[in-house]
TORKOL-626568 format. One line per 5 residues: number of its first residue (from 1); their letters; for each residue x, y, z of C-alpha. Coordinates in steps of 0.001 Angstrom, whole numbers, plus 500000, padded with zeros to 6 digits. Example, Ala and Ser with C-alpha at 12.3 -4.5 7.8 and 13.67 -1.06 7.14 Angstrom:
<sites>
1	as	512300/495500/507800 ~ 513670/498940/507140;
</sites>
This chain:
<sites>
1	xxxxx	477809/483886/518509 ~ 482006/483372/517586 ~ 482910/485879/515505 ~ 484861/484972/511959 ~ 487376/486705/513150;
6	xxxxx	488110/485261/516280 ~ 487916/481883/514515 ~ 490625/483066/511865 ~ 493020/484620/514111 ~ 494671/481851/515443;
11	xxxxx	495415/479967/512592 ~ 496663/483313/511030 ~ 498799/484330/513493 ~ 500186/481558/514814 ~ 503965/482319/515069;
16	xxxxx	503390/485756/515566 ~ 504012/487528/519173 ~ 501418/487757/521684 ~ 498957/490209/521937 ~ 500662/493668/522574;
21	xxxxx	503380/492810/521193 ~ 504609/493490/517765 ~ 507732/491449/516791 ~ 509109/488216/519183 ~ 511563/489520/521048;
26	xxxxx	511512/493202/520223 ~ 508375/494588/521989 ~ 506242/497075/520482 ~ 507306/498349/517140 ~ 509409/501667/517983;
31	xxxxx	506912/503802/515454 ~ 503666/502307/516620 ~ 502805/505569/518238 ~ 502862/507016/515008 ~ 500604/505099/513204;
36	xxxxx	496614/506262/513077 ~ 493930/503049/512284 ~ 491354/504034/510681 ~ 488240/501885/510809 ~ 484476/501601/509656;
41	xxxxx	482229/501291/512856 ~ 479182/500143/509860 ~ 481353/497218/508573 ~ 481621/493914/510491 ~ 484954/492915/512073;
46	xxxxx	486494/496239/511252 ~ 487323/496840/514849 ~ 488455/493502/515314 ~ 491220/494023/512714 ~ 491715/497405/513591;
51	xxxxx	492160/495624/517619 ~ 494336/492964/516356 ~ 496515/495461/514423 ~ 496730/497820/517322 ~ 497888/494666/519476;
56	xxxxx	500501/493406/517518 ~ 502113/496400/516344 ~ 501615/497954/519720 ~ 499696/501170/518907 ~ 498012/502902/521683;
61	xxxxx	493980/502505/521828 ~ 493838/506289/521866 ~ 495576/506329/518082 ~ 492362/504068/516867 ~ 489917/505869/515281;
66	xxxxx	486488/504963/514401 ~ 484337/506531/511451 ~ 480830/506187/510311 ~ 480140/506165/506494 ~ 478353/503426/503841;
71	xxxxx	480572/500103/503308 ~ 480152/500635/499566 ~ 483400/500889/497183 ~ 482000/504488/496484 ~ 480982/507596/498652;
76	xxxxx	480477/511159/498256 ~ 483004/513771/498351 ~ 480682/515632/500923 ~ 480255/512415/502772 ~ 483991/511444/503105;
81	xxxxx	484487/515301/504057 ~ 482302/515657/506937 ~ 482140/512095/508166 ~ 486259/510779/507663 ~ 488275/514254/506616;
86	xxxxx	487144/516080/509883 ~ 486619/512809/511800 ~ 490479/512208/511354 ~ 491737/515220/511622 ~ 489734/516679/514818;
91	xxxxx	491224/513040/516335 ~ 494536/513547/515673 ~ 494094/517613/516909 ~ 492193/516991/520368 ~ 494505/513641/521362;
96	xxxxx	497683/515295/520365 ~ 499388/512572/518513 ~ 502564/512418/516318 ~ 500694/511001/513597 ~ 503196/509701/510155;
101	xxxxx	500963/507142/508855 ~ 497383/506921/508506 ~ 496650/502879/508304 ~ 492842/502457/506220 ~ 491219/499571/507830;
106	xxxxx	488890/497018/505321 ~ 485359/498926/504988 ~ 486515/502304/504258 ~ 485355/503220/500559 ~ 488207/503558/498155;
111	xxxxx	486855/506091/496140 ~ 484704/509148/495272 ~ 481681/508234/493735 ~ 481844/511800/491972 ~ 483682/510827/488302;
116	xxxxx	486419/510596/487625 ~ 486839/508582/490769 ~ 489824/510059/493019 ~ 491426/507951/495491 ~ 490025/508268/499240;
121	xxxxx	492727/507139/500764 ~ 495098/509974/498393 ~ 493146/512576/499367 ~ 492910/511763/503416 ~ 496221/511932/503619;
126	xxxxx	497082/515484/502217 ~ 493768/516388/503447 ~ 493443/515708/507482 ~ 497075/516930/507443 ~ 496811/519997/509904;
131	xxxxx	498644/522036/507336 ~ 495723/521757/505197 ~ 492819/522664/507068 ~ 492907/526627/505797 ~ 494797/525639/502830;
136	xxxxx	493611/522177/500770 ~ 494855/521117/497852 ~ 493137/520594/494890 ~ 493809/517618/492936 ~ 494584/518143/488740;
141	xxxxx	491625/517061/487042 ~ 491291/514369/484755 ~ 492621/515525/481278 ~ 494223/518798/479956 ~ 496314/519368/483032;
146	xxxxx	499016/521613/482678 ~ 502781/521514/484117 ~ 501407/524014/486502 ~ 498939/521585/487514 ~ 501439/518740/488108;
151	xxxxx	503949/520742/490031 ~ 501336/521496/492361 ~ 500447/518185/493199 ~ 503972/516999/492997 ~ 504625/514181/495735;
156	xxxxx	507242/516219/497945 ~ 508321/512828/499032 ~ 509226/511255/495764 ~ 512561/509954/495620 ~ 513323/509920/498972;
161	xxxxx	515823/508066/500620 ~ 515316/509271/504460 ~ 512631/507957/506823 ~ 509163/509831/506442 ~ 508360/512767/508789;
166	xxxxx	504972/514361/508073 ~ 505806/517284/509849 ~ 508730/518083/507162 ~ 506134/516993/504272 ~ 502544/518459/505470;
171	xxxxx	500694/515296/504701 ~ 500911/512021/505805 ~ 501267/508477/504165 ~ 498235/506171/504098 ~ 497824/502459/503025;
176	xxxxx	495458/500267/504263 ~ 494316/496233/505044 ~ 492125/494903/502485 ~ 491071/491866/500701 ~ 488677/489759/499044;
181	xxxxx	488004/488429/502649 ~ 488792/488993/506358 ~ 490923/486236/505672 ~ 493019/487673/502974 ~ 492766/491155/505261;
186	xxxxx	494670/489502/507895 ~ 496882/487863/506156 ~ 498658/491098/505332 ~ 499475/491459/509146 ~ 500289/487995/509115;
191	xxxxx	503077/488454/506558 ~ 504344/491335/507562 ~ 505247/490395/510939 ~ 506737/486978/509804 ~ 508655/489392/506791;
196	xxxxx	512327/488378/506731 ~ 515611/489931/504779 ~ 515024/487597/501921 ~ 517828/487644/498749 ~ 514826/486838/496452;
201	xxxxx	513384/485687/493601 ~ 512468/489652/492131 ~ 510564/489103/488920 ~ 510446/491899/486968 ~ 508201/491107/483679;
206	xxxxx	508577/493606/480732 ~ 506010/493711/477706 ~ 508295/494033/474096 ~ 504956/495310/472761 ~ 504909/498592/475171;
211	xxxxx	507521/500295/473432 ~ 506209/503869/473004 ~ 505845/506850/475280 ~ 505458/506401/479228 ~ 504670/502418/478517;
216	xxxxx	508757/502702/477149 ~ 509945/504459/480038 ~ 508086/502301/482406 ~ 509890/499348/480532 ~ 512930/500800/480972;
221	xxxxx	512193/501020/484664 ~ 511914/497344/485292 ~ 515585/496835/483242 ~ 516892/499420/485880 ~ 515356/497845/488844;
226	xxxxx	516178/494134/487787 ~ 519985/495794/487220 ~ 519918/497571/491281 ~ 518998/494686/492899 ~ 521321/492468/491099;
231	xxxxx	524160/494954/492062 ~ 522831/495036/495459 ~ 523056/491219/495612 ~ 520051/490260/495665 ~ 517981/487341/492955;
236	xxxxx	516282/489210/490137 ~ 514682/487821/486877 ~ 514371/490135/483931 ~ 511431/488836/481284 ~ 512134/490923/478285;
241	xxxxx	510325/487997/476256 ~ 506877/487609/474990 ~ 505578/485254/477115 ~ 503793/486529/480713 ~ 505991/484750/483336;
246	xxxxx	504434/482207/485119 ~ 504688/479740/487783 ~ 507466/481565/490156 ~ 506958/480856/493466 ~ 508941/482748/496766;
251	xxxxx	508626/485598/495079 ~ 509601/488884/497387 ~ 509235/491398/495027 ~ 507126/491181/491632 ~ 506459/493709/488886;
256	xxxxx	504686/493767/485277 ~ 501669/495130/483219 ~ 499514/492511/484393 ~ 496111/491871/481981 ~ 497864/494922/479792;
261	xxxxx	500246/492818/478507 ~ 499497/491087/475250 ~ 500852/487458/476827 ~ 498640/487767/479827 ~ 497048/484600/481274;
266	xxxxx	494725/484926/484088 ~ 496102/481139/485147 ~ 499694/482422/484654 ~ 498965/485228/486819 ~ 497235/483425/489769;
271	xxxxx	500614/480846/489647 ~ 502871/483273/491446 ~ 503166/483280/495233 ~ 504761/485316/497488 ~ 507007/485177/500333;
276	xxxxx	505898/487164/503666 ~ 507340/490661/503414 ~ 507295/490293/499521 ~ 506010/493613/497683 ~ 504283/494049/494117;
281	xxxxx	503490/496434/491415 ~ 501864/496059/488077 ~ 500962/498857/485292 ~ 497317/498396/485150 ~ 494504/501372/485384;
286	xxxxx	492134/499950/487531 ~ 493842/497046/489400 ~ 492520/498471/492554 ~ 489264/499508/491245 ~ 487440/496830/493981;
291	xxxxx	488323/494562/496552 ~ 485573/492713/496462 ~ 485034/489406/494520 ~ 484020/489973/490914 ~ 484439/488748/487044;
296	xxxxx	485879/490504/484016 ~ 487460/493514/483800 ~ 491399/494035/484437 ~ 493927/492019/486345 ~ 492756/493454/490648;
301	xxxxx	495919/493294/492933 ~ 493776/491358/495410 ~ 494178/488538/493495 ~ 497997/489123/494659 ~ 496875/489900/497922;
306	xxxxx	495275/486246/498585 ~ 498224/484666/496955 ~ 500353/486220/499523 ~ 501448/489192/498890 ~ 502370/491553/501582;
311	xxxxx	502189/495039/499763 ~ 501302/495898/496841 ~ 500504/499325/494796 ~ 496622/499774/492708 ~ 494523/502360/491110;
316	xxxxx	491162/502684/491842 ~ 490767/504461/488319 ~ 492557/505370/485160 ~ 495769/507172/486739 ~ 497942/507337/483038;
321	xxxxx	501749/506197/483080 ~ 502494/509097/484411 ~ 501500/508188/488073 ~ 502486/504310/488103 ~ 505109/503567/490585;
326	xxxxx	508526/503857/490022 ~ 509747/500062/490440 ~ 513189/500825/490185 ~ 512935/503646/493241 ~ 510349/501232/495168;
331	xxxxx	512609/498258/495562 ~ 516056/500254/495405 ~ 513887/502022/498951 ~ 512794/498675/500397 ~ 515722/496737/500092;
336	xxxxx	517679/499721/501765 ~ 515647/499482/504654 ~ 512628/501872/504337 ~ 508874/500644/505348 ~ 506497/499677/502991;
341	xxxxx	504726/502983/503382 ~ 507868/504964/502606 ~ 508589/502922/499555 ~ 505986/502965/498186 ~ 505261/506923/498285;
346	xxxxx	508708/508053/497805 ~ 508223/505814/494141 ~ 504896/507667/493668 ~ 505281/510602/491866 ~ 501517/512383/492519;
351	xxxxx	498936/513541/495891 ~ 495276/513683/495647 ~ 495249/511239/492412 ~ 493872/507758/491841 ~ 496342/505784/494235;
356	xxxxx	495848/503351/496769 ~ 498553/501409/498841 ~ 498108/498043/500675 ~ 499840/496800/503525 ~ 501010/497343/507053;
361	xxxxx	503091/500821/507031 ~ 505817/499126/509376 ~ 506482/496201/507312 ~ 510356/496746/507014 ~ 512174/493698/506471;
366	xxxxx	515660/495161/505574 ~ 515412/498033/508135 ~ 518995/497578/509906 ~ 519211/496221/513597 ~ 521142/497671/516191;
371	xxxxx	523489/494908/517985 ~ 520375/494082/520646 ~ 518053/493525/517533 ~ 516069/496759/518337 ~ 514974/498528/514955;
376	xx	516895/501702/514182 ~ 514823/505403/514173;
</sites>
């Protein structure tokens, strides 16, 4: 029988380098070695992707990783401990890579199915850090934290402006390829690897009517990030109106509160597309709560994800305004030439919490070139 995936991959990658080879022209992506893929050995086509990933980008076979849990959304803590925690970090030990990013492949749970639902892939990477093996970190729990509590599980990467070492950090940085579909799941790859310097369109879509508290001073983050990138020199639309924006199209970076604004329109929403390399935020509690195909509920980034999308930032359960994504740091990073991975973490203020990151690590459009067209270290 022809798998789906063989019968997707051409059409999806056509343009992109050959097998083994990550970007036309340059060879294998210089931080390949550094990448761990994680994948499902229960779900279907999970080592396919995982393969074709491994192929393009140019990561060795030995930094693929297979685990064996339930393809469900949810798992226990116990389960993801003994059967992905130690998995991942006995792999990394006994092959002796240089591990910086730890790439979730689609059929790894999300979440813990204990409540209040913390993020799988937050806790993996803190957790199979070797750091943390006689030391873990617990995360803050869901209400009454204190400042004790957040200054413990303070993101030591936040607001960074250097490339990511995990050695300097003790953890490492995890997103993952995920969709609605294998389709959509390879798509990512597809995008990132056809990702380009692009000037624009930004849209950064403010709601008047969140005008207290954290929803003000995320507000306020979308005027400052509409006002860098304009500086920079690149296209950026600030909606400080009522209306949700609609209908932009080549979009390469997007931001807003999604089905928490008071304007939102599910048809309005589903209008935007994306250009490959283009990355996305939006302010909602449980936009990455599934990635599976459902009805009701809040606005789910995989909507994005099928619309084009190449990154994008979710929560697989309430996470409060006080763990969103700092837009104006996230595109300030990616436009200066750090990797998805590293913009999006060094915009994320919290470890261990309700986070989850989608996209290739590597995607790096604005990463400067030396004179030969090889990526700078």
């Amino acid at each position: 029988m022809i798998s789906t995936l063989s019968l997707l991959l051409p059409a999806l990658l056509a343009g992109c380098s050959p097998a083994g080879s990550a970007l036309p022209g340059y060879g294998p992506h210089p931080r390949a070695k550094n990448v761990l893929v994680i994948y499902n050995a229960n779900a279907p086509e999970a080592l396919g992707i995982a393969k074709t990933y491994g192929e393009k980008r140019g990561v060795p076979e030995s930094n693929l990783v297979a685990v064996r849990v339930p393809t469900e959304d949810e798992i226990p803590q116990q389960v993801y401990e003994r059967n992905i925690r130690d998995v991942v970090r006995e792999a990394i030990g006994k092959r002796k890579l240089e591990i910086d990013f730890l790439l979730l492949i689609r059929g790894v749970p999300i979440r813990f199915a204990e409540s209040p639902g913390y993020s799988l892939d937050a806790a993996l990477m803190v957790d199979s850090h070797p750091s943390r093996a006689n030391n873990p970190l617990q995360p803050v729990p869901q209400s009454g934290f204190t400042q004790a509590d957040m200054k413990r599980i303070a993101n030591p990467y936040f607001g960074a402006t250097d490339p990511f070492d995990s050695d300097k950090h003790g953890m490492y940085l995890c997103t993952r390829l995920d969709g609605y579909t294998v389709e959509d799941t390879l798509g990512l790859l597809a995008n990132a690897l056809r990702a380009k310097p692009e000037r624009g369109l930004f849209l950064l879509d403010a709601a008047p009517d969140k005008s207290q508290g954290g929803y003000a001073e995320m507000n306020n983050r979308l005027a400052a990030a509409a006002a860098k990138l304009k500086e920079k020199g690149f296209d950026a639309e600030l909606n400080t109106d009522k209306e949700f924006v609609a209908g932009r199209t080549s979009l390469m970076g997007y931001a807003s509160w999604g089905s928490n604004d008071g304007a939102f329109a599910q048809s309005a929403y589903h209008s935007l597309t994306f250009l490959p390399g283009a990355i996305a935020e939006t302010f909602v509690s449980t936009s990455g709560r599934t990635f599976r195909p459902t009805n009701g509920g809040q606005s789910l980034i995989a909507d994005l994800i099928r619309q084009g999308v190449t990154g994008v930032k979710g929560y697989v359960s309430e996470p409060y305004t006080l763990a969103l994504a700092r837009v104006d740091i996230l595109f300030d990073r990616y436009t200066s030439g750090l990797n998805l991975a590293e913009s999006f973490y060094a915009a994320s203020p919290m470890l261990k919490w309700k986070d989850v990151v989608i996209g290739d690590p590597l995607c790096s459009p604005y990463e400067k070139r030396s004179e030969t067209g090889e990526q700078r270290l």
